[in-house]
Residue frames as a rotation matrix with the C-alpha (Angstrom) as fourth column:
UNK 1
0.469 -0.818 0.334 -5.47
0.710 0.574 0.408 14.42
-0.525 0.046 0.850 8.44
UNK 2
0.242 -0.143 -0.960 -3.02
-0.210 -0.973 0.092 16.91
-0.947 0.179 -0.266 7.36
UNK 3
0.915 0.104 0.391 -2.14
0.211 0.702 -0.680 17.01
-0.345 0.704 0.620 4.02
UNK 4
-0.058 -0.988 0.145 1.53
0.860 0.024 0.509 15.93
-0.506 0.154 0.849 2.64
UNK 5
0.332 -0.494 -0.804 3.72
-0.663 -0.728 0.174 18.93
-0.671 0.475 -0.569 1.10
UNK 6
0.924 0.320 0.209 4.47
0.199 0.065 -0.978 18.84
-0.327 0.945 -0.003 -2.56
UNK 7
-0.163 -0.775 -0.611 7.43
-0.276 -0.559 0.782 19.57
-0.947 0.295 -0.123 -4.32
UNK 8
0.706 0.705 0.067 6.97
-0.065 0.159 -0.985 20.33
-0.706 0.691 0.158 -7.95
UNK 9
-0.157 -0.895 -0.417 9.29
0.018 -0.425 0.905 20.11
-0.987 0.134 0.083 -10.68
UNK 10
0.845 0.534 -0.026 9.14
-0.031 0.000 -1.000 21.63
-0.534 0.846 0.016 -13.90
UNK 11
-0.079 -0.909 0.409 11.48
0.538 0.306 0.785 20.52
-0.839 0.282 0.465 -16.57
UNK 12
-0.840 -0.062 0.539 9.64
0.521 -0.365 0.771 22.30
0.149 0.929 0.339 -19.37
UNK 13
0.513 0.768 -0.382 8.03
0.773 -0.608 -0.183 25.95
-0.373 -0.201 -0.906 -18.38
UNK 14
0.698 -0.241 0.674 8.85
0.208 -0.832 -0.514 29.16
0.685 0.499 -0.531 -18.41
UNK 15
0.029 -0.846 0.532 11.18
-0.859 -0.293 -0.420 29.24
0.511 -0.445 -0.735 -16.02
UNK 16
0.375 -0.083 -0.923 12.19
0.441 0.892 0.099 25.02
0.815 -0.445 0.371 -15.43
UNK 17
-0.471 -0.571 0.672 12.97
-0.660 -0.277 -0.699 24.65
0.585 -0.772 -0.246 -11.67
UNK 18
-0.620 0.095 -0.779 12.03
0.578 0.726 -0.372 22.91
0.530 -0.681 -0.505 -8.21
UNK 19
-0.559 0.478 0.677 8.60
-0.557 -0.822 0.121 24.53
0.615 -0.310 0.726 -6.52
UNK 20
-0.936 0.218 0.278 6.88
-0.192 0.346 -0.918 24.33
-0.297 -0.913 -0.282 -3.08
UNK 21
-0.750 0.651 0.116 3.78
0.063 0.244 -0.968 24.88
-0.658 -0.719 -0.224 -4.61
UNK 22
-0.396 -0.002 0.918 1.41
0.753 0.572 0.326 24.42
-0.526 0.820 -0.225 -7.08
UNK 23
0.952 0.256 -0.168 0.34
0.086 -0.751 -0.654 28.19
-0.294 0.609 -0.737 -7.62
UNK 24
0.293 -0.857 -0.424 4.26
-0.491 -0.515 0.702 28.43
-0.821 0.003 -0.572 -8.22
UNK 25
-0.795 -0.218 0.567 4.77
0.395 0.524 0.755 25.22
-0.461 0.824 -0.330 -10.68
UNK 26
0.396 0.808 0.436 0.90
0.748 -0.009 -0.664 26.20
-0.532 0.589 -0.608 -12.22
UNK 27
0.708 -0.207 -0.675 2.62
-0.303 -0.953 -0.025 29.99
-0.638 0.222 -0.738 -13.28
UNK 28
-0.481 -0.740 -0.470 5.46
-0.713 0.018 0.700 28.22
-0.510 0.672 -0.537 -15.16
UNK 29
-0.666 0.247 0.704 3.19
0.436 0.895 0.098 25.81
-0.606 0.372 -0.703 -16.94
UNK 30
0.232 0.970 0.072 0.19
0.433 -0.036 -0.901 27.61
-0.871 0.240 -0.429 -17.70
UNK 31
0.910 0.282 -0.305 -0.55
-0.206 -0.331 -0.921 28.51
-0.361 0.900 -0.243 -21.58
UNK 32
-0.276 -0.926 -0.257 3.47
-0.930 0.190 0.315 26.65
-0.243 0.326 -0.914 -22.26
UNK 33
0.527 0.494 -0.691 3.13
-0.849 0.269 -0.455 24.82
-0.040 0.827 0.561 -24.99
UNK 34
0.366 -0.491 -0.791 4.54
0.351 0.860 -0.372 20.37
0.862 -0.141 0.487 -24.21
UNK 35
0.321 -0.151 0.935 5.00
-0.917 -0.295 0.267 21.68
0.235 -0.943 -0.234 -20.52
UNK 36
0.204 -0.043 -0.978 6.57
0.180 0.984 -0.006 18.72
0.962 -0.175 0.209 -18.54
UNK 37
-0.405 -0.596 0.693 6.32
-0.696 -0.290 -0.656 18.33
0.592 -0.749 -0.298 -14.75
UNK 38
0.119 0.136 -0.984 5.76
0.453 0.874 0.175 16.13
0.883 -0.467 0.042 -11.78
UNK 39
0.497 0.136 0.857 5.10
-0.670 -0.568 0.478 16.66
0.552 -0.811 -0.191 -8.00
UNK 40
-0.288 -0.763 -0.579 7.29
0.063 0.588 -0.807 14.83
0.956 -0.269 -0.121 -5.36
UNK 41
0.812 0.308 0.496 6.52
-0.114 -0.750 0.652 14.38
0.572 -0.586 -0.573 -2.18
UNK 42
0.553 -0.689 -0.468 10.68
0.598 -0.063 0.799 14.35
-0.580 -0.722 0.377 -1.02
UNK 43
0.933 -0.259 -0.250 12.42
-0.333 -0.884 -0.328 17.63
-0.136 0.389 -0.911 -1.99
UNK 44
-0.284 -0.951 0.121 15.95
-0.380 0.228 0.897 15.36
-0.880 0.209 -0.426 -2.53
UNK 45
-0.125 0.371 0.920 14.13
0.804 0.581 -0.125 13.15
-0.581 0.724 -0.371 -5.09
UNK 46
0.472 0.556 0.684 12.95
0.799 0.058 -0.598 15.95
-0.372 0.829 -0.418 -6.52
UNK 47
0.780 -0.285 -0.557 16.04
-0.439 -0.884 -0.163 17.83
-0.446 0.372 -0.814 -6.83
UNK 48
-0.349 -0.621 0.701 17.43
0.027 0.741 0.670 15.05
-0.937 0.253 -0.242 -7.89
UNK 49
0.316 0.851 0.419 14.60
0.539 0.202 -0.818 14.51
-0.781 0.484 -0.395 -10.66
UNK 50
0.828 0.540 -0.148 15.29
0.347 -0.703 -0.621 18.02
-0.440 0.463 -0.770 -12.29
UNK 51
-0.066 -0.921 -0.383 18.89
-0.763 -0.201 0.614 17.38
-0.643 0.333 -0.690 -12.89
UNK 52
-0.698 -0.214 0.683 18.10
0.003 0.953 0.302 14.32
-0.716 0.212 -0.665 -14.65
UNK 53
-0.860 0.504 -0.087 15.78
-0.157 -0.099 0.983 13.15
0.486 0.858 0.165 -17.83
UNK 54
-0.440 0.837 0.325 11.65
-0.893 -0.370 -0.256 13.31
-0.094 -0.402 0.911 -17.16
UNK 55
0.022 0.678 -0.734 11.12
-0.602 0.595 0.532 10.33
0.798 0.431 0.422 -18.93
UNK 56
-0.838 -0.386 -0.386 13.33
0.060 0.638 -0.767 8.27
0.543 -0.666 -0.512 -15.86
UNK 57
-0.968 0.248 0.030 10.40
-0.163 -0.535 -0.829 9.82
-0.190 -0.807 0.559 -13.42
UNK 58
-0.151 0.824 -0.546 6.92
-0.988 -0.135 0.070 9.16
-0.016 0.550 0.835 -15.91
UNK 59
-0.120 0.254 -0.960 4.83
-0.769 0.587 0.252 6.57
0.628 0.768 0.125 -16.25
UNK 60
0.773 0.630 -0.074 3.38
-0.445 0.621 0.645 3.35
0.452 -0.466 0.760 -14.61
UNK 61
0.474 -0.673 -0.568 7.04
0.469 0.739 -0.484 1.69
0.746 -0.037 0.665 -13.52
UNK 62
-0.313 -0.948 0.058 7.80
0.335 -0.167 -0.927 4.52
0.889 -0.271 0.370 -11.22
UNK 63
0.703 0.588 -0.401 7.45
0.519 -0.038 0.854 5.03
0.486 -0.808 -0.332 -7.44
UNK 64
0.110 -0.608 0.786 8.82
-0.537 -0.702 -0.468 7.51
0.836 -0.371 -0.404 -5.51
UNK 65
0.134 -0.246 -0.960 11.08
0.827 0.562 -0.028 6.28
0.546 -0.790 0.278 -2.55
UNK 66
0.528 0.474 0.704 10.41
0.257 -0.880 0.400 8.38
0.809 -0.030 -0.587 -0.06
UNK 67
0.870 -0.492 -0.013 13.57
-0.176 -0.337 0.925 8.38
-0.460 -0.803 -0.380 1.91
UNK 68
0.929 -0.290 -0.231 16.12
-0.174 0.209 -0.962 8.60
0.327 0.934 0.144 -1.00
UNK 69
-0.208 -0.942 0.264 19.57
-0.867 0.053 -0.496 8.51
0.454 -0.332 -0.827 1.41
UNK 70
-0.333 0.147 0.931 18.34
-0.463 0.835 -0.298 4.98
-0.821 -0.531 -0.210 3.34
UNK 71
0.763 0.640 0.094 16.92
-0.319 0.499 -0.805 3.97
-0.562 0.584 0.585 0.03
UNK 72
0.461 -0.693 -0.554 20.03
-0.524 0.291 -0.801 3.79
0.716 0.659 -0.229 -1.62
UNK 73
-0.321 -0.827 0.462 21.50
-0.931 0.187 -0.312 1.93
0.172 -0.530 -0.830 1.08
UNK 74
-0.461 0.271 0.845 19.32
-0.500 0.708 -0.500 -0.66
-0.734 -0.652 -0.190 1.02
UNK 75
-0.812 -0.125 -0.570 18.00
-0.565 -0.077 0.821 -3.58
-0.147 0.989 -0.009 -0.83
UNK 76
-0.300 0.889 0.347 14.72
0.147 0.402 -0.904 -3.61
-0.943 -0.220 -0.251 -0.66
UNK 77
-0.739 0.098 0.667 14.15
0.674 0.116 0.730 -2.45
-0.006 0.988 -0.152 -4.58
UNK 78
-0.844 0.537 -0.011 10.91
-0.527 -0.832 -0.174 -1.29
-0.103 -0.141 0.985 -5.62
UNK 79
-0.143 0.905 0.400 7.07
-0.291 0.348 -0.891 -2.22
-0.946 -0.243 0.214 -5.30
UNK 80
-0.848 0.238 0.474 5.78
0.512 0.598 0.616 -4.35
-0.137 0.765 -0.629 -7.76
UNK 81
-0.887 0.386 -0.253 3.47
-0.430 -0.891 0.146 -2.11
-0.169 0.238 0.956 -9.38
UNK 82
-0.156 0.965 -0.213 1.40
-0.736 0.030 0.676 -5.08
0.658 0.262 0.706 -10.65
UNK 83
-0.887 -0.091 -0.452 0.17
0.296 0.639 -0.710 -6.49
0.354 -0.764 -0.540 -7.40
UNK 84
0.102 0.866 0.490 -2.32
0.113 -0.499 0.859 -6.57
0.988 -0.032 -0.149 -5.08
UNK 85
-0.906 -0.411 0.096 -2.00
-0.053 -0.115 -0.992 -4.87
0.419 -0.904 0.083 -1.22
UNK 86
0.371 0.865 -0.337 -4.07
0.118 0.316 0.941 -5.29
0.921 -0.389 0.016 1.75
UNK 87
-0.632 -0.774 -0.041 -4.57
0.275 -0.174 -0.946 -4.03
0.724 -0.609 0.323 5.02
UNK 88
-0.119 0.684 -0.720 -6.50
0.834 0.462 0.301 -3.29
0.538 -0.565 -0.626 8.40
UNK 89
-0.562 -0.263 0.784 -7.64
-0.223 -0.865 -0.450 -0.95
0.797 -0.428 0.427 10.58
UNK 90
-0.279 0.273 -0.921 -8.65
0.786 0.616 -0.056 -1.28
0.552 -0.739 -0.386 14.31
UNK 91
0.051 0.353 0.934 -10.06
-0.211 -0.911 0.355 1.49
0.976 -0.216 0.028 16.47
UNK 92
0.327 -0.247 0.912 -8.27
-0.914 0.162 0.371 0.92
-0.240 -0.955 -0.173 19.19
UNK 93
-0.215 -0.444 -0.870 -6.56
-0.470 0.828 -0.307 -2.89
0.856 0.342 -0.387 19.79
UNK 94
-0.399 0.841 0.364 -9.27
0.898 0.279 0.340 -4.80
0.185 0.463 -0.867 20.24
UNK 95
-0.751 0.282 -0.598 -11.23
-0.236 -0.959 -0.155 -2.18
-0.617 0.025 0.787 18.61
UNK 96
0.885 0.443 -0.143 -14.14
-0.211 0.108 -0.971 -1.89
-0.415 0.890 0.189 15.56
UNK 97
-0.430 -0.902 0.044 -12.19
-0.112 0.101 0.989 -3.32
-0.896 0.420 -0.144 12.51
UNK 98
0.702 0.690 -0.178 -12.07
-0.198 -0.051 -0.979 -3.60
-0.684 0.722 0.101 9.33
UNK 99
-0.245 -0.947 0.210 -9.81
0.188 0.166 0.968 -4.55
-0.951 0.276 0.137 6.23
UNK 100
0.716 0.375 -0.589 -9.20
-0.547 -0.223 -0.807 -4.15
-0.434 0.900 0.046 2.36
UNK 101
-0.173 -0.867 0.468 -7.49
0.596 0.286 0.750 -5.20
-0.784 0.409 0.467 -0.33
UNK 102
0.391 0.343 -0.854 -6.57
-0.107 -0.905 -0.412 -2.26
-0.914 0.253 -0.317 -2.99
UNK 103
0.504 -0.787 0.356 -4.73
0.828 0.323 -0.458 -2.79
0.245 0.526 0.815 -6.48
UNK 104
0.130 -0.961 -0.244 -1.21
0.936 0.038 0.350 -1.30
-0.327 -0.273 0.905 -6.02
UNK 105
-0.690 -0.448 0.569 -0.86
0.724 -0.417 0.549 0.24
-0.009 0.791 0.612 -8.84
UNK 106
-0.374 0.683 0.627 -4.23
0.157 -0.620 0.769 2.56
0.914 0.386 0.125 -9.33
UNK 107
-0.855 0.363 0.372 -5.81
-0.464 -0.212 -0.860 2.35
-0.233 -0.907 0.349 -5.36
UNK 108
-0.279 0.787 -0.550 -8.70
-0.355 0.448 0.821 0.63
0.892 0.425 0.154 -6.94
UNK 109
-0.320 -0.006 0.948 -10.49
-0.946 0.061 -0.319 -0.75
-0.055 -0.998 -0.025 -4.24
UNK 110
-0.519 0.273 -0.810 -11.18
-0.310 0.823 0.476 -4.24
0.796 0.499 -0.342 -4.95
UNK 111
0.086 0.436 -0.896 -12.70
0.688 0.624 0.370 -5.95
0.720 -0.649 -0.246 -1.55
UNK 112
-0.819 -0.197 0.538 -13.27
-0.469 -0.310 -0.827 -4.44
0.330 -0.930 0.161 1.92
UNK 113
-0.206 0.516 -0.831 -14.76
0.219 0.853 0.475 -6.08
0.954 -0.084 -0.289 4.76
UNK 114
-0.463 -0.078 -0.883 -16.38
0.881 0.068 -0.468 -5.10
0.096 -0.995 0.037 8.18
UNK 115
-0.493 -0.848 0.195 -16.55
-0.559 0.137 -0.818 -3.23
0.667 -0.512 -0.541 10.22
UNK 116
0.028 0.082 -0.996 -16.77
0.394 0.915 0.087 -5.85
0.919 -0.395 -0.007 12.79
UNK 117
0.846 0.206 0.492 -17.75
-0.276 -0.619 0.735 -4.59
0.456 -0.757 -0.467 16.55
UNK 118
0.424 -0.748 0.511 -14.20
-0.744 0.034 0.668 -5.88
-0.517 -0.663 -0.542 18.12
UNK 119
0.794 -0.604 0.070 -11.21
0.473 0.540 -0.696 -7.47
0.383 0.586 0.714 16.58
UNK 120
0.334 -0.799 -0.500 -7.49
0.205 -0.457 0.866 -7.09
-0.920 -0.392 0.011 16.45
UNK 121
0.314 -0.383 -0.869 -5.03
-0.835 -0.547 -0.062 -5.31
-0.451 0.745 -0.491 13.73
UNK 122
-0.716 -0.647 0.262 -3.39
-0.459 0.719 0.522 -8.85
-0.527 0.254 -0.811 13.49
UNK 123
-0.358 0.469 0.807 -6.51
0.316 0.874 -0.368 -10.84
-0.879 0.124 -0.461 12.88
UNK 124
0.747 0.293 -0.597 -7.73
-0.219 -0.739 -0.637 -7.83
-0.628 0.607 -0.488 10.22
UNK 125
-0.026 -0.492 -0.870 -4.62
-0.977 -0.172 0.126 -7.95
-0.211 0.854 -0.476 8.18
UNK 126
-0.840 -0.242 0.485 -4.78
-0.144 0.963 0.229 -12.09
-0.523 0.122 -0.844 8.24
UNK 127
0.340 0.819 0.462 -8.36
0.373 0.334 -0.866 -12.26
-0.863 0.467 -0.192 7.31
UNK 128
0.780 0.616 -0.112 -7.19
0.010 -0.192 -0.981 -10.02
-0.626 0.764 -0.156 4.09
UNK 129
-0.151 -0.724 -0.673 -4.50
-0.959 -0.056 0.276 -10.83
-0.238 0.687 -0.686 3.44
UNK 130
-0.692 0.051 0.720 -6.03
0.081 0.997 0.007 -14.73
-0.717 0.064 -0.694 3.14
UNK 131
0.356 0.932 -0.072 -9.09
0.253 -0.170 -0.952 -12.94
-0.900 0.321 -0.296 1.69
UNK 132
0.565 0.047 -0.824 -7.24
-0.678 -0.543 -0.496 -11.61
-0.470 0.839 -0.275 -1.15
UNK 133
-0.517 -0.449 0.729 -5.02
-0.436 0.871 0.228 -15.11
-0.737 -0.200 -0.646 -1.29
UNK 134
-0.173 0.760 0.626 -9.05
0.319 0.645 -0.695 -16.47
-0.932 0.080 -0.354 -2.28
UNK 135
0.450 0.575 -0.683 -9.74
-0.226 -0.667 -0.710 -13.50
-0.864 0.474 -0.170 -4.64
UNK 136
-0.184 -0.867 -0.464 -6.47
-0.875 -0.071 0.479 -13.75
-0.448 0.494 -0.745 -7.02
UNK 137
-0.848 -0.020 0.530 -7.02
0.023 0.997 0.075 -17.82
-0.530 0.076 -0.845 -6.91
UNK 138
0.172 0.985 0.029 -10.76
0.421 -0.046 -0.906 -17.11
-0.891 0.168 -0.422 -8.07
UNK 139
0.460 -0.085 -0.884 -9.42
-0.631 -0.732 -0.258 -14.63
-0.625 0.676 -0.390 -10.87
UNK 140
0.838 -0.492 0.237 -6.75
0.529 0.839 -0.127 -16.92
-0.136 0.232 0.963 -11.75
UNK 141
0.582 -0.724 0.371 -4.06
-0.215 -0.577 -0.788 -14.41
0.784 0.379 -0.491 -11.52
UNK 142
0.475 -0.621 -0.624 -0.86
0.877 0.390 0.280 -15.09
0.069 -0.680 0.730 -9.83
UNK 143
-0.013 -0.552 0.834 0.62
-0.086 -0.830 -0.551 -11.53
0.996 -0.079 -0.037 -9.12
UNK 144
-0.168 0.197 -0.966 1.32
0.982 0.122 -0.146 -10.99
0.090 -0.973 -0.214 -5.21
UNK 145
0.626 0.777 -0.071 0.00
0.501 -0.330 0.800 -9.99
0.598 -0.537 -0.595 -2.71
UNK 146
-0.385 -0.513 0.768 1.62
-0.207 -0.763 -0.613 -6.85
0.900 -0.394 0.187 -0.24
UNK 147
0.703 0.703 -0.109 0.94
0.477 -0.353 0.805 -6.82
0.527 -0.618 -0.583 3.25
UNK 148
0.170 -0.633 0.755 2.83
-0.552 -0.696 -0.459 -4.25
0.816 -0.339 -0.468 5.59
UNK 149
0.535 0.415 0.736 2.26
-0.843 0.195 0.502 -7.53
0.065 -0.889 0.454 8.70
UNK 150
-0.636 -0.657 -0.405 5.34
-0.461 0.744 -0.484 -9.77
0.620 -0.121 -0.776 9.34
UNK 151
-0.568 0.622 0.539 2.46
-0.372 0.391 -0.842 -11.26
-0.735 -0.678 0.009 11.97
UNK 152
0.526 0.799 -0.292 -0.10
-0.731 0.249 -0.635 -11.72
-0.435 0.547 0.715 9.42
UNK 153
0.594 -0.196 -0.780 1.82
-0.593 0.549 -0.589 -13.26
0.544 0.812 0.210 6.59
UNK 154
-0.956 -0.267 0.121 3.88
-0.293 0.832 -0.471 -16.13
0.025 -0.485 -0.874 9.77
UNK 155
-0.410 0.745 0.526 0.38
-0.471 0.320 -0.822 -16.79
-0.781 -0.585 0.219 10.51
UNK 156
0.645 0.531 -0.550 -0.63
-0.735 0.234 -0.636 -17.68
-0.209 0.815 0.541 6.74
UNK 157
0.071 -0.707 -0.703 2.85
-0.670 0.488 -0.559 -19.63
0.739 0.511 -0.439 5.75
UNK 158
-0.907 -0.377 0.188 1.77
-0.380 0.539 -0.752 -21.55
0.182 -0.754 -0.632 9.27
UNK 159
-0.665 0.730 -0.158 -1.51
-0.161 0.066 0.985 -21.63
0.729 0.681 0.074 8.51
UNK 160
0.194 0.599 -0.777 -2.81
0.878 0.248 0.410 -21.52
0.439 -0.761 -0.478 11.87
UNK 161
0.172 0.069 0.983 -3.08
-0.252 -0.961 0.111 -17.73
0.952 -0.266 -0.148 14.03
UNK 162
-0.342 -0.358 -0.869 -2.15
0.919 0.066 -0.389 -17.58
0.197 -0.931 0.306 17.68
UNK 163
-0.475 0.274 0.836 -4.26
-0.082 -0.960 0.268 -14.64
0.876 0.058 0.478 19.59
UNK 164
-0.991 -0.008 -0.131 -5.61
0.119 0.366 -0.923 -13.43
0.056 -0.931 -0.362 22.61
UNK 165
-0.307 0.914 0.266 -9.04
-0.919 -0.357 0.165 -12.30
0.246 -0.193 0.950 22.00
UNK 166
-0.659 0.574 0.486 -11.71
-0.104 0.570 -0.815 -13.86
-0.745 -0.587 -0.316 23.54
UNK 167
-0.722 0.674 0.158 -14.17
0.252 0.042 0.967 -15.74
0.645 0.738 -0.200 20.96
UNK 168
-0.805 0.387 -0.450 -17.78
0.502 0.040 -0.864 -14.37
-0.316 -0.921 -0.226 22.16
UNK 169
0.332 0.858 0.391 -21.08
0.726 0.032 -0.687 -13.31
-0.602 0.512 -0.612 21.05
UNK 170
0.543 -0.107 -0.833 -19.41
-0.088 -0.994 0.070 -10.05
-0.835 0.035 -0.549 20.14
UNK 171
-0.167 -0.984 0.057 -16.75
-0.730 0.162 0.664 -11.96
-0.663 0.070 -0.745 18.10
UNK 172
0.144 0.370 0.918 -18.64
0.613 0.694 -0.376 -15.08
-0.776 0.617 -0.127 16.58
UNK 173
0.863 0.503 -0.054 -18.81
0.093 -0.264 -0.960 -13.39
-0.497 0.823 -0.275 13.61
UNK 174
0.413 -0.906 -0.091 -14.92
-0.865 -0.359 -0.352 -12.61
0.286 0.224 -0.932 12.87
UNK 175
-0.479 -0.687 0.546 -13.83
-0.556 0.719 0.417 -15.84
-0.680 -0.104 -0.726 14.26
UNK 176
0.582 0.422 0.695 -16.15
0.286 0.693 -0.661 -17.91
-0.761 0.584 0.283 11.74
UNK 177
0.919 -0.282 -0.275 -14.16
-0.358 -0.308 -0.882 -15.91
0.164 0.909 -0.384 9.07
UNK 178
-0.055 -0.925 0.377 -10.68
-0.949 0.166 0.267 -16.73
-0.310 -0.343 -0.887 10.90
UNK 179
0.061 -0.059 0.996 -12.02
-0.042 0.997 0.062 -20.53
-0.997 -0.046 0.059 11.13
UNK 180
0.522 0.297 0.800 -12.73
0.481 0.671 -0.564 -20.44
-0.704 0.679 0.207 7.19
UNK 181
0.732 -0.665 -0.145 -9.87
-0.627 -0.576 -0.524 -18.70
0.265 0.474 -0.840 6.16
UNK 182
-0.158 -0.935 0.317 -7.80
-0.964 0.215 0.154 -21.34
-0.212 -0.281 -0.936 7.93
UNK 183
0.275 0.346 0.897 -9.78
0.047 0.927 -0.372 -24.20
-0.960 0.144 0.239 6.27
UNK 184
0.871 0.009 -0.492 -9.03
-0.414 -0.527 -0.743 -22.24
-0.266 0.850 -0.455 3.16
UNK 185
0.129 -0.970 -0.208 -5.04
-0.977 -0.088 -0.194 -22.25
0.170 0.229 -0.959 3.40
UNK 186
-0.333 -0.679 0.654 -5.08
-0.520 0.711 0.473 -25.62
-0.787 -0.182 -0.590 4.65
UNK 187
0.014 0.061 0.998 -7.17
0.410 0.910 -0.061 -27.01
-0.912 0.410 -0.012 0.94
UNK 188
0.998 0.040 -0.053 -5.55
-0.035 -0.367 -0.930 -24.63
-0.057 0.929 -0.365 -1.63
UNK 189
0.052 -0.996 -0.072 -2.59
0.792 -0.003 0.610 -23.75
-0.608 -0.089 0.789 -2.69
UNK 190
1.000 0.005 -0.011 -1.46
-0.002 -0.806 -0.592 -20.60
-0.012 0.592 -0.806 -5.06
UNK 191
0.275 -0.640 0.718 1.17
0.946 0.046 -0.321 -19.51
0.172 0.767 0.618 -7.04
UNK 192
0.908 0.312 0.280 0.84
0.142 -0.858 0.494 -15.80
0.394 -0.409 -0.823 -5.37
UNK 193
-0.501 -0.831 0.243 4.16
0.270 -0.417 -0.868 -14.22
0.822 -0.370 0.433 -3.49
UNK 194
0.730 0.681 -0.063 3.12
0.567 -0.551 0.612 -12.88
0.382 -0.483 -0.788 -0.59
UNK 195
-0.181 -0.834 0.522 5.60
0.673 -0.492 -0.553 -10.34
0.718 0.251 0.650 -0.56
UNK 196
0.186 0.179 -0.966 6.11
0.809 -0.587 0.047 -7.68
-0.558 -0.790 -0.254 3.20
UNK 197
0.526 0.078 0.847 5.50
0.461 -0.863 -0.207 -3.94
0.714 0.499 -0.490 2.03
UNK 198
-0.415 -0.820 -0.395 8.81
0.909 -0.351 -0.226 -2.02
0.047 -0.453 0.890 3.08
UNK 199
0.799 0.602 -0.013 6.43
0.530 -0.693 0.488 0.66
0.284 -0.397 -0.873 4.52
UNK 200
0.569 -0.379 -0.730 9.94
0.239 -0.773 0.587 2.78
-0.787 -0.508 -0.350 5.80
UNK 201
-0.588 -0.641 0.493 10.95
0.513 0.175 0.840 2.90
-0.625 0.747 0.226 2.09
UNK 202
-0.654 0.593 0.470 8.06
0.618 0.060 0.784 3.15
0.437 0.803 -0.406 0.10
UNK 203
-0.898 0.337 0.281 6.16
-0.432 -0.795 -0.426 4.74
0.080 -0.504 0.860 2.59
UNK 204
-0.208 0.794 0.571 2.13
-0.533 0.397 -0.747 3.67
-0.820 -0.460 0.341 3.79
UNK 205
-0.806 0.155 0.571 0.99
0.422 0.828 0.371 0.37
-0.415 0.539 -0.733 1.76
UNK 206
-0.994 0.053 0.100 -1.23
0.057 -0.522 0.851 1.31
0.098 0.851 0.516 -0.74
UNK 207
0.135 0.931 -0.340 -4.67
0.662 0.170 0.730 -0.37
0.737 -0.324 -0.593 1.33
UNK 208
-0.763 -0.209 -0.612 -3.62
0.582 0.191 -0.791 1.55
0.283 -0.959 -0.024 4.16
UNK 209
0.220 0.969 -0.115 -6.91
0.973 -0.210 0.091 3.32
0.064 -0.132 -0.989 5.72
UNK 210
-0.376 -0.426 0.823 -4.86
0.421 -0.870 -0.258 6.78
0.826 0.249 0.506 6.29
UNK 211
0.541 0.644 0.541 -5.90
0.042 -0.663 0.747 7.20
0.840 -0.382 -0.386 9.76
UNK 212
-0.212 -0.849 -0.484 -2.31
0.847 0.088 -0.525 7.16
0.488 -0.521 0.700 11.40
């Protein structure tokens, strides 16, 4: 997977500015005494950033929107930082699967499940996003829950899933979870959000497996 471009800004170096790269921000930082900088990974944001105070940019309350001209046009806000997200992956559709559920804020991994020898993306993001649904309820904490699956989260607030796989020896094992995940939603209740992750804002949901 390739990896994302940087954009650094330094507000306090030896020579404050906007850099592609980090031998370039590392040269205005190094041996400057209360240095302040921060990497971006959109070069508007982060010439935006370096006209502006550091503090706006620092610290647990901020996420970078990573499309800063559609972000302002829209009102999607920002990600609850304290939350928890969850998501699937499917090698192929029906493929191997698997799911998690990550905290938001830090990537922590908190739960992952599978992989399972054939499934779909839909049934994967339902099983965890119900699976984390259980977890939260078990903690007692009522922060919500992300998922990036307008499918998943109709299927939970309907409590019942609509799919084509075929249940079979291959399967038994993923549909028993499906069946007791939907025995789940229909004798609990929670206090949770389940809140859709604006994935063309914010960019990939914080569970996401990273194998786009």
């Amino acid at each position: 997977m390739a990896k994302k471009k940087k954009f650094y800004v330094v507000w306090q170096g030896k020579q404050p500015g906007v850099y592609q790269s980090w031998r370039e921000c590392k040269r205005q930082i190094e041996g400057f005494p209360s240095a302040i900088f921060k990497s971006f990974e959109n070069p508007e944001i982060a010439q935006k950033a370096y006209t502006e105070n550091p503090e706006k940019y620092m610290g647990d309350n901020y996420i970078e929107p990573l499309m800063l001209k559609k972000y302002q046009n829209a009102d999607v806000g920002f990600p609850i930082k304290k939350s928890l997200s969850v998501d699937a992956a499917c090698a192929g559709n029906p493929g191997v699967l698997e799911y998690q559920g990550v905290d938001t804020n830090t990537g922590k991994l908190i739960f992952h499940q599978g992989p399972f020898p054939l499934g779909t993306v839909n049934i994967g993001e339902f099983l965890a996003l119900v699976h984390g649904l259980a977890y939260l309820k078990q903690q007692q904490s009522t922060i919500p829950v992300y998922s990036d699956s307008r499918t998943a989260i109709a299927w939970v607030r309907r409590k019942e899933i609509k799919t084509n796989l075929e249940r079979n020896a291959k399967t038994e094992q993923l549909f028993k979870l499906v069946d007791r995940a939907l025995i789940w939603l229909k004798n609990n209740k929670w206090e949770n959000k389940i809140l859709k992750w604006e994935t063309k804002f914010w960019g990939e949901i914080p569970a996401d497996f990273g194998r786009k």
